[in-house]
N, C-alpha and C positions, 0 to 999 in steps of 0.2 A: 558415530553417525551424526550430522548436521542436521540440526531443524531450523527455523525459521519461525516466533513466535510473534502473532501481532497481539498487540493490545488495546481496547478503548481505554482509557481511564478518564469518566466523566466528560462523554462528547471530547475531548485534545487529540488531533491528531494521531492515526495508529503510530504506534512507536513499534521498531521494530528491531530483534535483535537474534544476532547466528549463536547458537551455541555449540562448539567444534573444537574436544581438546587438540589442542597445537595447534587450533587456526585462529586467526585473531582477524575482524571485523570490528572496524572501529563505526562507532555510533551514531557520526552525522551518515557513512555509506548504508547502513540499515534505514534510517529514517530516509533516505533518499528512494530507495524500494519501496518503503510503504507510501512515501508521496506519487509515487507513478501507480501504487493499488487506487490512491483515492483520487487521481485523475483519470484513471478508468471507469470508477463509478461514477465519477461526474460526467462524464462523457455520456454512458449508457444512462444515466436519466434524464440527460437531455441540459445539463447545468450548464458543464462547458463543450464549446465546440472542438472542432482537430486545431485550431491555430492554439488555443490554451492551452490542449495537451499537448500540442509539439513543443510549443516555446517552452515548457517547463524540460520536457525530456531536455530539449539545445543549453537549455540554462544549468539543469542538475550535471550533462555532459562535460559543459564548458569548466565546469570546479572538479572535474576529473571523478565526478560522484558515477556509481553504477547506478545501472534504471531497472535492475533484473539479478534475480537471483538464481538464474540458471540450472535445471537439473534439480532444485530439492522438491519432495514430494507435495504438491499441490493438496492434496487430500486431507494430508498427517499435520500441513500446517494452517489450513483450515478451522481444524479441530479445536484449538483454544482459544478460537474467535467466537466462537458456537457454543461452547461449555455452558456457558451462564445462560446468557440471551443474546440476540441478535443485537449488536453493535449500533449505534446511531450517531457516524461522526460526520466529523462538520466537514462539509470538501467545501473544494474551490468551484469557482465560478469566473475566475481569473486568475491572473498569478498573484500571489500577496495578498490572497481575499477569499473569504469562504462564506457562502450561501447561508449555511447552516443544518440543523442533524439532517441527517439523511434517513428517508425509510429504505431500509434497504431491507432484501428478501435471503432467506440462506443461497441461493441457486445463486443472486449477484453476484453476493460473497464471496462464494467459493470459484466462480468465476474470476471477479478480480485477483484473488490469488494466482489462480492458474493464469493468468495474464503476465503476471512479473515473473513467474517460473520457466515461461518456454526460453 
């Protein structure tokens, strides 16, 4: 079964990674998912607008990166974002430029997940 783990480690970026025996997901295509979760949340708190978040989906596209992880469960990979405490990562506000932590809510959270999942 595939999941999908994000991580804060000290406000950086969620890093994110498939783990799938006999499927292999290479590292910068997970980090490329979790850059479209946290241009979503910058989006819904009002950081960046739609031209920020298209140009990055047109940018992550253009290097052949996925912007979606397709089909895994939105819920299940939610879950170890939540474990500890609610997350506070730094998003964008442009492309190449991050605002700074974010407060974000569990209900965003699991929102943005399920954003990169449909």
């Amino acid at each position: 079964m595939a999941f999908l783990e994000f991580k804060d480690i000290d406000r950086q970026p969620f890093h994110t990674r498939f783990h799938d025996p006999g499927t292999a997901v290479l590292h910068g295509e997970a980090l490329a998912v979790g850059m479209e979760a946290e241009a979503f949340l910058a989006r819904k708190l009002g950081w960046a607008d739609d031209e920020v978040v298209q140009g990055q989906n047109r940018m992550l596209k253009s290097f052949g990166l996925p912007t979606r992880a397709k089909g895994l469960p939105a819920e299940r990979l939610a879950a170890p974002l939540l474990a500890k405490a609610i997350p506070k990562p730094d998003l964008p506000d442009g492309i190449g430029h991050a605002k700074g932590p974010a407060p974000l809510t569990e209900e965003l959270l699991k929102e943005a997940v399920a954003a990169v999942t449909k």
